[in-house]
N, C-alpha and C positions, 0 to 999 in steps of 0.2 A: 300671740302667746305661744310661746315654745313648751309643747309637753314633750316628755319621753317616757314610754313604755317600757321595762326592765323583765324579762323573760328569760332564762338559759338557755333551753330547748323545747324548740316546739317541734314536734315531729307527725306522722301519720301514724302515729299509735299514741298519740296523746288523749283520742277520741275528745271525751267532753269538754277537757281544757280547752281543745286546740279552738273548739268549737265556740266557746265562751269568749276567748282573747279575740278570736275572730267578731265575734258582733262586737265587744268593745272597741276596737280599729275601726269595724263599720258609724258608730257611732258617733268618735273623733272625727273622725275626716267629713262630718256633716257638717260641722262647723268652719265656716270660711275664716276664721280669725286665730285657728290652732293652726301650727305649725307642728306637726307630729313627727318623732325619731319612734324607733325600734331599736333597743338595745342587747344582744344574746351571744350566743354560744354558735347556734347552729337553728336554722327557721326552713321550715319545710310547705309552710302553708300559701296558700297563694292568694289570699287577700292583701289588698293592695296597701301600703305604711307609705308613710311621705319620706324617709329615711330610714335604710337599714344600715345598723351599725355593728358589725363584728368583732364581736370580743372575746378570744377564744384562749387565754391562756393557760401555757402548762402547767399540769395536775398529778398528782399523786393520790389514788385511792376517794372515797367519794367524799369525805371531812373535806381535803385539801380541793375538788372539785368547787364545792359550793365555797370556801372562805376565800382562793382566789379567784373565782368570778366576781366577787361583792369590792374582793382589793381594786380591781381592775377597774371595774365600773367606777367606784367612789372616784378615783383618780381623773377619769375619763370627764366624771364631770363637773370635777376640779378645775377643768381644764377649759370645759364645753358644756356652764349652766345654761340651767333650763327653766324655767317660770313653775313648772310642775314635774314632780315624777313618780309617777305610778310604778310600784312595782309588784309582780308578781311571784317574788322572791324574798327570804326575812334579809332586807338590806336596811341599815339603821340610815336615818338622813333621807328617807324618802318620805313625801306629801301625799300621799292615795297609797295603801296595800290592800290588795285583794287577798282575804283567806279561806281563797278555794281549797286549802288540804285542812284548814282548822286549826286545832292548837297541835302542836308535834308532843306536848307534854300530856294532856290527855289521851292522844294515838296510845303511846308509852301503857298509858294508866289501861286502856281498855288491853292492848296485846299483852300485858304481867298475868292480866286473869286468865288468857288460855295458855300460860306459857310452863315451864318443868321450872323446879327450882334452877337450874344452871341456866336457862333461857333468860330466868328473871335475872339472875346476878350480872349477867353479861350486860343484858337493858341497863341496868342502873350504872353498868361502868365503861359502857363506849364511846368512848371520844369522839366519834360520829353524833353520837346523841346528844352527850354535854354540849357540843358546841352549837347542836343547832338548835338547844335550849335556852342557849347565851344568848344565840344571834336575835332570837324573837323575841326576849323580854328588853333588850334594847329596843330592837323596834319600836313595840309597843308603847315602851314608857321612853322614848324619845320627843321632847318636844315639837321637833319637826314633823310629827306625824298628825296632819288635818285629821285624814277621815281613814275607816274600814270600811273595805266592804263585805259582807258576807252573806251567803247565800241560804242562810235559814238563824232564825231565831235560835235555833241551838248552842249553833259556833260563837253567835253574839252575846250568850248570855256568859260560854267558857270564858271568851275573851275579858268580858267585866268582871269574871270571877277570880282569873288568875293572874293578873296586871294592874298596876296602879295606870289606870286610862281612864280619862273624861268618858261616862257612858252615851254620851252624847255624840262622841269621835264617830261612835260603830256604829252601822247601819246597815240595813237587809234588804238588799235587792236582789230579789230570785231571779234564776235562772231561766231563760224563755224557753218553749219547744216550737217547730215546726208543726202545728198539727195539720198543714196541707200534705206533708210529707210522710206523719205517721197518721194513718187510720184504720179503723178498728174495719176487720176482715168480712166480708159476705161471707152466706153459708157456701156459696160455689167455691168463693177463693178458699176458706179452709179446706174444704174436701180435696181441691188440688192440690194446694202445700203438699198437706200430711202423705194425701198418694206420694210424693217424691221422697218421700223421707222414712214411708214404708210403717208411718205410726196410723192405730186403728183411729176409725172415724170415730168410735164411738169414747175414743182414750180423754180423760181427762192431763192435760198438758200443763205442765211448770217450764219456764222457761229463766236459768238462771242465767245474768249478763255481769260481764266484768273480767278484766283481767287483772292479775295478783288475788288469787285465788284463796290463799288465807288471811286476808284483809276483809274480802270479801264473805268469808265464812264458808266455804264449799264446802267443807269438811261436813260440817253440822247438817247443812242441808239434804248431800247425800245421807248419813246416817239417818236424818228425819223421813227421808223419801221413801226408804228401805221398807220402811213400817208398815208404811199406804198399799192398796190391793194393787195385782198385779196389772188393773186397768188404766193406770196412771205412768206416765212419760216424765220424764225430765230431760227438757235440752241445755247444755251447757254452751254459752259462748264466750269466747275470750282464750288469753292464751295465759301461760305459765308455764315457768322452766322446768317445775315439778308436776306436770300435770299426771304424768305415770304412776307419781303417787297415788293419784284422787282414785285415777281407772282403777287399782287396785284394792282400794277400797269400795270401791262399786262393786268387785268382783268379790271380794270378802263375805260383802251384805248380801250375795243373791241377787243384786239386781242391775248388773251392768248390760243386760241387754236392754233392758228400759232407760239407762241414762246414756244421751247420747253428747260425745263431744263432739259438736262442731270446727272447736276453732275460733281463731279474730278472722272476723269475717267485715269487708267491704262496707263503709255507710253507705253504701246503693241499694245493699243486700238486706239492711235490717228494717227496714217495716215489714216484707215477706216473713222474715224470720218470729217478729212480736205477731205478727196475723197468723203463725201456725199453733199458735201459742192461744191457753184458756188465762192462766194466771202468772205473773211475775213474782218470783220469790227471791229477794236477797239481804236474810238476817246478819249484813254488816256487823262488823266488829268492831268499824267506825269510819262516819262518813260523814262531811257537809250535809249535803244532798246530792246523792249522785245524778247524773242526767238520765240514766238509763230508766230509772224513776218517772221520770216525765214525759220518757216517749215511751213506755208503757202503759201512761194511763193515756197518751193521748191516740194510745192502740189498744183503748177498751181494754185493758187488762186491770181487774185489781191485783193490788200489790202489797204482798206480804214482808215486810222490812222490822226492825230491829229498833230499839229503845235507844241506840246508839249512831241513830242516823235522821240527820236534821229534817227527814219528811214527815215525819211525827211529828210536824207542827200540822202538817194538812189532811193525812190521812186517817186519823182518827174520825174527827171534824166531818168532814166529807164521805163517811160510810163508802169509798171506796177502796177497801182494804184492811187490813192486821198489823199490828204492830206487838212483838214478842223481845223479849229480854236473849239476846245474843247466843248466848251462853245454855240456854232453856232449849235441850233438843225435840226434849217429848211437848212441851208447848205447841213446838215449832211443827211436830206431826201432826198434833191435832189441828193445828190448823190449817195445816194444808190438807187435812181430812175432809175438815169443811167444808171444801169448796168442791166436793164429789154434789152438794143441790146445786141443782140446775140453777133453782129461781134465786139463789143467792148470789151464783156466778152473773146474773141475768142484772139483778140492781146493781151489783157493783163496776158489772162495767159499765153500765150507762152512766154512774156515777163519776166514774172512771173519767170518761173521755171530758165530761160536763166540767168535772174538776181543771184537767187539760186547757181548756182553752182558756181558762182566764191568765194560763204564764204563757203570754205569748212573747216570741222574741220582740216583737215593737216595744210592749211594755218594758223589758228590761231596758231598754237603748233608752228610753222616754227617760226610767230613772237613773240610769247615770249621765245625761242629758242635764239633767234637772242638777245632779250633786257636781259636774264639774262646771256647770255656768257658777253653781253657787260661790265654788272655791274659786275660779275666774276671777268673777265680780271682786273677792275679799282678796286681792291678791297681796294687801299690804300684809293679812296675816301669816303667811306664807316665807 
């Protein structure tokens, strides 16, 4: 069976992505009877594909990016069918999409609410946007399209809410973590961290992850943080072309010596970085499920996240962590006030890590294991 994989760019700042396509490759190439391609732009990763195929053509602006990558591809395999083709791109005529960014129309709806009137009229009139509004309600309601996959009940329910699609198409297999890789810190290993980093022993620490920093919510979260007594830390990692903004607003609120920007930092470097850390906090704006998510809790952190981010399927559930309305600053202080008790910080990470281990990466391989023998086996529907 010839599958092909559809990706643009995968890069070493893709982080979670990169990380996600990688177990799905891992997972394909366990079957002796796929024949696997890789189809992109530009691939940085070093897991292994049965075929890379480059397809890199000239672009204008980032509209013209994405519509002729999708021209290119269609043609490509007009040319060079394949029994399946997963993509993870909105290309209409593909059999498996993966919607690791969600709906783009939702995105839309969640950024209007933090946005000035002239932010919003732009949103509603960018040809960037329209089209890749287009792009994914074809998709969607293409009949070529077996399955979805998504990584939290959230995105599955957007999806059946704003598409004519069999709800039966879309399916939820979560994201796996490492938890050999990430583990929740001894009291020696934090006392060490914090010495390097010059925060007190006795500081209660947020540690917020992600780059695209207003996607992310930074804003809010520095202004929540501000509130909290001056015992309490925040570390920032990830990058952003505006992050000069953020620092000055740290400096505004009185409290940039307490938030510290790291930086995108190395995945060698991040269990250290979650083990200097008490609590994970990222009131997204909107999000599948991020991964940072998952190797937080699976580094005994609870995690404080947002009504707009698909881990409020599990973290209410599981008492390891908050979950606050986006947009709700002073919420969002109080509760990362909360976690100034000890015994609160003390159940929720146990809860934490306990939660962690049942998304392990084998399980995710197992179920999309299970859904591409499925569509396999059915290959007349295809």
């Amino acid at each position: 069976m010839k599958v092909a994989i559809i990706r643009q760019e995968q890069t070493g700042s893709d982080g979670g992505a990169q990380a996600i396509i990688d177990l799905m490759l891992q997972a394909l190439n366990r079957q002796e009877d796929i024949s696997l391609s890789l189809i992109c732009r530009k691939w940085e990763s070093e897991q292994q594909v049965g075929e890379k195929v480059i397809i890199d053509p000239p672009y204008k602006g980032r509209k013209d990016k994405q519509t002729s990558f999708n021209r290119a591809v269609t043609k490509y395999l007009n040319n060079n069918p394949v029994d399946v083709i997963q993509s993870h791109e909105r290309l209409e005529g593909c059999h498996i999409f993966r919607a690791g960014d969600g709906v783009h129309k939702v995105w839309l709806q969640h950024k209007a609410r933090v946005s000035n009137t002239l932010q919003g009229w732009w949103l509603s009139k960018s040809p960037y946007h329209k089209a890749l509004q287009l792009e994914e309600k074809r998709m969607f309601e293409s009949p070529t399209l077996q399955r979805v996959i998504c990584n939290s009940n959230m995105v599955r329910q957007e999806i059946i809410d704003h598409f004519k699609i069999d709800k039966e198409k879309v399916v939820v297999i979560y994201n796996g973590v490492n938890t050999d890789f990430f583990t929740p810190a001894t009291s020696e290993q934090k006392i060490a961290l914090r010495k390097k980093l010059a925060i007190p022993q006795n500081a209660l620490v947020f540690i917020f992850s992600g780059s695209g920093f207003e996607r992310k919510n930074l804003a809010a979260t520095i202004k929540a943080f501000s509130k909290l007594d001056t015992n309490c830390y925040l570390m920032v990692v990830g990058r952003d072309k505006h992050q000069q903004r953020y620092e000055r607003l740290a400096q505004k609120l009185g409290c940039e010596k307490r938030v510290l920007f790291l930086g995108a930092q190395k995945k060698e470097r991040m269990p250290t970085i979650y083990q200097t850390a008490d609590v994970l906090v990222l009131p997204t704006l909107y999000d599948p499920f991020p991964n940072v998510i998952l190797e937080g809790l699976a580094s005994g952190l609870p995690c404080i996240t947002s009504t707009s981010c698909g881990a409020r399927d599990i973290i209410p559930q599981a008492n390891c962590g908050s979950v606050i309305n986006a947009t709700d600053t002073e919420a969002l202080s109080a509760i990362m006030g909360d976690y100034q008790n000890a015994q609160k910080r003390m159940i929720e990470s146990n809860n934490a890590r306990e939660t962690a281990l049942d998304f392990t990466k084998e399980k995710m391989q197992n179920g999309l294991l299970t859904l591409y023998t499925e569509l396999l086996n059915s290959k007349h529907e295809l």
